[in-house]
VEXDREN-2710 file (C-alpha; in Angstrom, 1 decimal):
% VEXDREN-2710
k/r/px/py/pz
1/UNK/73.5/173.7/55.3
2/UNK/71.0/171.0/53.9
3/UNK/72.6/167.3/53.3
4/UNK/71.6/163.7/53.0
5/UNK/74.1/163.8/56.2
6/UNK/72.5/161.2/59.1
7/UNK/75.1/161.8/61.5
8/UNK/73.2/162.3/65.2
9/UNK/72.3/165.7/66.4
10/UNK/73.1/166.4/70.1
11/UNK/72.4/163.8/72.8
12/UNK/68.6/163.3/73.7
13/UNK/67.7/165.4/77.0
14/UNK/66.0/162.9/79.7
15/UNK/62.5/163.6/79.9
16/UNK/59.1/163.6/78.5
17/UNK/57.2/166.3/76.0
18/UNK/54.6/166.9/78.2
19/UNK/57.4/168.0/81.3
20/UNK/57.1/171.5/82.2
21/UNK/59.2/174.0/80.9
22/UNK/62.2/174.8/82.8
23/UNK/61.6/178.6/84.5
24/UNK/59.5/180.1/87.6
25/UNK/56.1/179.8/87.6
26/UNK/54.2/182.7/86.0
27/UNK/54.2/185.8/88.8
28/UNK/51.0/187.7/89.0
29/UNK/53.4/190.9/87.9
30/UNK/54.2/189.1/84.9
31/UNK/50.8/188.4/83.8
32/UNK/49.6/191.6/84.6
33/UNK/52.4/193.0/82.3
34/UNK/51.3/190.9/79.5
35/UNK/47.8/191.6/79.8
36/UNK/48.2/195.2/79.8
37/UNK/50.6/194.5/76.3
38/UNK/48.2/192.5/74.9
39/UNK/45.3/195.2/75.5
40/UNK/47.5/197.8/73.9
41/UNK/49.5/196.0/70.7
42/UNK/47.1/194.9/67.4
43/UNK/48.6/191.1/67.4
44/UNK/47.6/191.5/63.9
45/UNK/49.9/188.2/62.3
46/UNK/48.5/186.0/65.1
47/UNK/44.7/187.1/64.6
48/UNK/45.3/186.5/61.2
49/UNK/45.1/182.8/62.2
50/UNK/41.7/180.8/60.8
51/UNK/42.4/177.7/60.6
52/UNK/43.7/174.7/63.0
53/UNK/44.6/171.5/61.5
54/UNK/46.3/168.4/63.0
55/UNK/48.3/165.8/61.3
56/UNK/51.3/164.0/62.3
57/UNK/55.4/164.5/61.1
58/UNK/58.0/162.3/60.7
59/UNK/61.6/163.4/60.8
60/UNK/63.5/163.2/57.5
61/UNK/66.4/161.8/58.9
62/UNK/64.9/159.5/61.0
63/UNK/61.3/157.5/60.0
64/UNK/61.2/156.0/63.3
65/UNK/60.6/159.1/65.0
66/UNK/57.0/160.7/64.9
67/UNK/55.0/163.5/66.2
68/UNK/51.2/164.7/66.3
69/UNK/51.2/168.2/64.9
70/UNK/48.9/171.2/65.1
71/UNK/49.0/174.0/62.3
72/UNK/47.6/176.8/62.9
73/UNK/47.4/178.6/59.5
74/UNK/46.9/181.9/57.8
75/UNK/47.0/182.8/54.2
76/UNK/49.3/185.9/52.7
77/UNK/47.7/185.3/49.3
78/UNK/44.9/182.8/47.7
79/UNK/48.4/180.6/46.7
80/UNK/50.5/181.0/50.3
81/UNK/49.7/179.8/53.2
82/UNK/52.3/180.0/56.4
83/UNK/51.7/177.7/59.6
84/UNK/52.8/178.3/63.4
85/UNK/53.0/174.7/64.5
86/UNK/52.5/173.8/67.9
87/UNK/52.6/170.1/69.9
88/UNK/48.8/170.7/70.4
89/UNK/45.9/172.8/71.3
90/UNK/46.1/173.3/74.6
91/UNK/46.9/176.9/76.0
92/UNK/50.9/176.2/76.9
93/UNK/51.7/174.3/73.6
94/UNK/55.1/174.4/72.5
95/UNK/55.9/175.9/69.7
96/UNK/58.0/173.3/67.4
97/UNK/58.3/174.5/63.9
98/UNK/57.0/176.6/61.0
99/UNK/55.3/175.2/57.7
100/UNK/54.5/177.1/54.5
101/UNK/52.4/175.8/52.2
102/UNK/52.2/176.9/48.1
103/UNK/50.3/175.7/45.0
104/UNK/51.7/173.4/42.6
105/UNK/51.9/176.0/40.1
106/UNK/53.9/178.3/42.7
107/UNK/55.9/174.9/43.6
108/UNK/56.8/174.2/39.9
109/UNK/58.8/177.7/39.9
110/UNK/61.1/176.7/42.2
111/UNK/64.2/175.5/41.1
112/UNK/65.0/171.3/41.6
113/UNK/67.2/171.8/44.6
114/UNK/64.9/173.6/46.6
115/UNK/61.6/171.2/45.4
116/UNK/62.9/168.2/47.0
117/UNK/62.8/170.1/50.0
118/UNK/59.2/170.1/50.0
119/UNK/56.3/167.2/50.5
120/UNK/52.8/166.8/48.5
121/UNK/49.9/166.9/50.8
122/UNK/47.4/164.7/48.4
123/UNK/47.8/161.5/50.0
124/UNK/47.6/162.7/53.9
125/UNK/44.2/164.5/53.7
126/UNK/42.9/161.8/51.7
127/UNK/44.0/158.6/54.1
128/UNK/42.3/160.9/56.8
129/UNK/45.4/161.8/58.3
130/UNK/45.2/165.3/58.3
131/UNK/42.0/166.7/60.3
132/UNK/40.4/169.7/61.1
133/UNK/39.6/169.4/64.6
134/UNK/35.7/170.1/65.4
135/UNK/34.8/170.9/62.2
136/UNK/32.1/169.1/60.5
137/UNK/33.7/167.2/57.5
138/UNK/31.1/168.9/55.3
139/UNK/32.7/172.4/56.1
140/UNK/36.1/170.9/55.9
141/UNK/35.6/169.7/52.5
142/UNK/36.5/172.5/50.0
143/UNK/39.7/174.1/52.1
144/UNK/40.7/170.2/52.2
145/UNK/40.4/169.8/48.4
146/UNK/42.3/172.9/47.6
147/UNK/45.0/171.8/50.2
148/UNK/45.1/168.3/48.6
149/UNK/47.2/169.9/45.6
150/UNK/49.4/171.8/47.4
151/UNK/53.3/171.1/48.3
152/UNK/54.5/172.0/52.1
153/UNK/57.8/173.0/53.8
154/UNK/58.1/171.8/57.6
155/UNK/61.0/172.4/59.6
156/UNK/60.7/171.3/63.1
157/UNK/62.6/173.6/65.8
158/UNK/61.8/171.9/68.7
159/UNK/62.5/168.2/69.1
160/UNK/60.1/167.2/71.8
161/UNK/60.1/163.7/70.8
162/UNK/63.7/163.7/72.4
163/UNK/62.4/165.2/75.4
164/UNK/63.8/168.4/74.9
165/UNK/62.8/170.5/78.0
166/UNK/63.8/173.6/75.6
167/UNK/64.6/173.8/71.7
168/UNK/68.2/172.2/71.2
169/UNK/70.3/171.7/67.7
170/UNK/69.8/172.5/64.4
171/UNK/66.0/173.1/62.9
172/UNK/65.3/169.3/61.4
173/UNK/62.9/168.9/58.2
174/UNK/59.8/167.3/58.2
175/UNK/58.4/165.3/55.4
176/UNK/54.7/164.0/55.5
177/UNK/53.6/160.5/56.4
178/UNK/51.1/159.0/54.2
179/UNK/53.7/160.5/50.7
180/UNK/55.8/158.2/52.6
181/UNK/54.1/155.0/52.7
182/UNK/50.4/154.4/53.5
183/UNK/50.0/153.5/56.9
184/UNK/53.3/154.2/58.3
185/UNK/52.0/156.5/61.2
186/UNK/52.5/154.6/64.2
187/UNK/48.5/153.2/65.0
188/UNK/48.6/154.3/68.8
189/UNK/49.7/157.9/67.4
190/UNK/46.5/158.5/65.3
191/UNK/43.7/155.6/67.7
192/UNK/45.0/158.8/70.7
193/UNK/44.4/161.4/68.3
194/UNK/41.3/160.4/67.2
195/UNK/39.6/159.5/70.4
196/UNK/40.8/162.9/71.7
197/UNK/38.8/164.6/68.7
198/UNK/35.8/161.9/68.8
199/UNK/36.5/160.6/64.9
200/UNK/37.7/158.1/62.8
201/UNK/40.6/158.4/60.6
202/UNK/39.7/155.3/58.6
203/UNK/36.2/156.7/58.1
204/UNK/37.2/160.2/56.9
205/UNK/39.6/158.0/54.6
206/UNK/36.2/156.2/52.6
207/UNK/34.5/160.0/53.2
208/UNK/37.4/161.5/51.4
209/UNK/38.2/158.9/48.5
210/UNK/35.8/161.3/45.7
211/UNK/38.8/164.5/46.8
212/UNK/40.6/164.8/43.3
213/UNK/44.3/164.8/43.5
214/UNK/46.8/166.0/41.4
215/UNK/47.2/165.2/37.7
216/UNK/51.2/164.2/38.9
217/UNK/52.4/164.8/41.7
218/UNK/56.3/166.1/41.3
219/UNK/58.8/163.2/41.2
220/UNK/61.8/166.0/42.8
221/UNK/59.1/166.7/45.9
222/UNK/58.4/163.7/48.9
223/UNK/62.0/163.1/48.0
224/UNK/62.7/160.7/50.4
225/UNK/60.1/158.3/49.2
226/UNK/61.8/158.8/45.6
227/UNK/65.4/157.8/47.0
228/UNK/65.0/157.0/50.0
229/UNK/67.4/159.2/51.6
230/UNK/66.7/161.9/54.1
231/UNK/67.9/165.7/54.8
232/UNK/69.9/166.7/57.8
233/UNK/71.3/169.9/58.8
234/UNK/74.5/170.6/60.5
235/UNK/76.6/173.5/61.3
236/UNK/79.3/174.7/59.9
237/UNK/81.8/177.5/60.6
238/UNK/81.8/180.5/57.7
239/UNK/83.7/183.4/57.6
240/UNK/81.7/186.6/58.9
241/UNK/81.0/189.2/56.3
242/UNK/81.4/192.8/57.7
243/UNK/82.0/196.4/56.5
244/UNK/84.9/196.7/58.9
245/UNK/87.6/194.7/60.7
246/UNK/86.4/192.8/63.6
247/UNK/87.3/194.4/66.8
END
């Protein structure tokens, strides 16, 4: 259930995002088990992954809290693009939400209680926000122009920010920084980020300034810059639907 709701989800776990995951280590019988699956099973959605971006997200409900992001992104169509979102690159990432990703014209269907759901992407790849790790800018250019008039969906399902040793609470949406306000990514966030990846984020900004953006951007999407309220989601308790008594 989606409101403008700010009360506080459950209480922060101590820790940091980079503790280790609760559990044994990884036995040898285990890895030799997933091996053997992996040699047998296609994989196909996760192959299907070709591109790895990283940005940051801020939590709707709360601006003051602010994560790097990784997308790892495949495309359905030429207008739908679906993200796995990790907290980075490394091989044990966590997992902390899903992002899909449509055209304006595809956005403009929706219907005005499910667009201001949804952030524009034109002003975080041209501030230099969004990157595409390792790849030459040159390369980068045309997927970011097409992604500059596009409209995402982020819900976050993992609050490591918190310190969440495991995912806790209800999924929280995301809504992109620079729609915002310019500059309102927190400066340590995106100097780490960007000497981890040897670039610039001010100089991809002055590289990326000729990127067109949209004709108008939807006043119903980023709609917590419009009126300056947030989403959050709580739980409620519904009746269960069933074809026959409950036991």
């Amino acid at each position: 259930m989606a409101s403008t709701d700010q009360s506080p989800g459950p209480t922060p776990a101590k820790g940091s995002p980079s503790d280790p995951t609760p559990g044994a280590p990884m036995s040898t019988g285990q890895k030799a088990i997933d091996t053997g699956a992996e040699m047998m099973q296609t994989l196909k959605p996760i192959n299907q992954f070709s591109l790895h971006a990283c940005s940051f997200g801020i939590f709707s409900h709360d601006m003051s809290r602010q994560i790097e992001t990784h997308h790892f992104c495949s495309r359905l169509s030429q207008d739908f693009v679906q993200c796995a979102v990790y907290s980075s690159n490394d091989r044990k990432a966590r997992l902390v939400g899903v992002e899909y990703i449509v055209p304006a014209n595809t956005f403009e269907t929706f219907p005005p209680e499910e667009q201001r759901l949804w952030h524009s992407h034109a002003y975080e790849i041209k501030s230099g926000i969004w990157v595409n790790p390792r790849v030459p800018e040159m390369i980068a250019k045309p997927e970011l122009e097409n992604f500059a008039k596009t409209y995402g969906k982020f819900w976050c399902t993992w609050q490591i920010d918190r310190g969440d040793k495991l995912p806790m609470g209800a999924p929280a949406l995301m809504m992109s920084p620079q729609a915002v306000s310019p500059g309102i990514v927190r400066p340590e966030l995106v100097h780490e980020r960007d000497a981890k990846y040897g670039i610039s984020s001010e100089s991809l900004q002055s590289s990326r300034m000729e990127i067109e953006e949209p004709e108008m951007i939807s006043p119903i999407a980023d709609y917590w810059k419009q009126h300056g309220k947030g989403f959050a989601i709580d739980f409620e308790e519904a009746e269960m639907k069933r074809d026959a008594p409950f036991p």
